[in-house]
Steps between C-alpha positions, in 0.01 A plus 500: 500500500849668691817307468635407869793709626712448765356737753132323427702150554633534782188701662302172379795311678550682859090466551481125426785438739312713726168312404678163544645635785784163549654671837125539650465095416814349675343506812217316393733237281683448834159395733390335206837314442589433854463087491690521151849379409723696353534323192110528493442859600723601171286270330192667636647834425592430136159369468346839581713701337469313171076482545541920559675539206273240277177679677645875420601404125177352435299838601745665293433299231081440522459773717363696229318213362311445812399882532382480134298153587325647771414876371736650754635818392844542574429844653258353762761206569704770580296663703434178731893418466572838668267454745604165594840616564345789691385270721780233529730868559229592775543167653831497539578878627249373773680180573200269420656334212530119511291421819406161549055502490551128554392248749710205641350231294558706171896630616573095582377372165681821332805466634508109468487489105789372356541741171419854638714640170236518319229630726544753732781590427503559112137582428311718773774678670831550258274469177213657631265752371689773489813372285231291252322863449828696483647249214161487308471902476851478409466269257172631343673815482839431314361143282779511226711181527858700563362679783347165653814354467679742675250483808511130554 
């Protein structure tokens, strides 16, 4: 068990803003937003922001839990971590990141719901794989309570 310095913070910190990646998702909050109010695209907003942080904390919390529940090492979730961000990093130094594998039908009924806080825009894309796996090794790895306080 290490105790969590600052250099190990704010390495933790720069790659979940990278993993969130919140520049890479205004574009999408915009197309998604379009038909929106003002008043209800800050509402939408604050909505996904809140559900990313709940989802985040959560791993951090039962992260560890859940590896433990299911038998998964924290050395092979790891493993699989890094090479999910190898390929989400692959994808987007070839500019194939975020493109639509849709049909009409599915884009209309997507883009219709009312509450889109929530899902997409919290869950898969800025609390997606990546940042759940980052926060879970990064919880498993520093579990005393000061140093989860001082990454939430």
């Amino acid at each position: 068990m290490q105790t969590l310095e600052l250099a190990i913070f704010l390495q933790f910190f720069l790659g979940l803003v990278a993993a969130v990646n919140p520049v890479g998702i205004m574009p999408v909050f915009v197309s998604l937003s379009g038909h929106m109010t003002p008043e209800e695209k800050i509402k939408t907003a604050t909505t996904a922001n809140v559900a990313v942080a709940v989802i985040l904390i959560i791993s951090l919390l039962a992260g560890q839990l859940l590896l433990d529940m299911f038998s998964i090492s924290l050395d092979s979730f790891r493993v699989a971590g890094g090479l999910l961000l190898l390929s989400i990093a692959f994808s987007m130094m070839s500019g194939k990141l975020g493109e639509d594998k849709q049909n009409k039908q599915e884009k209309s009924e997507y883009v219709s719901r009312e509450q889109i806080g929530v899902v997409p825009l919290a869950m898969p894309l800025m609390a997606g794989p990546g940042a759940i796996s980052s926060t879970i090794v990064y919880g498993a790895r520093y579990p005393s309570m000061f140093d989860t306080v001082g990454i939430v």
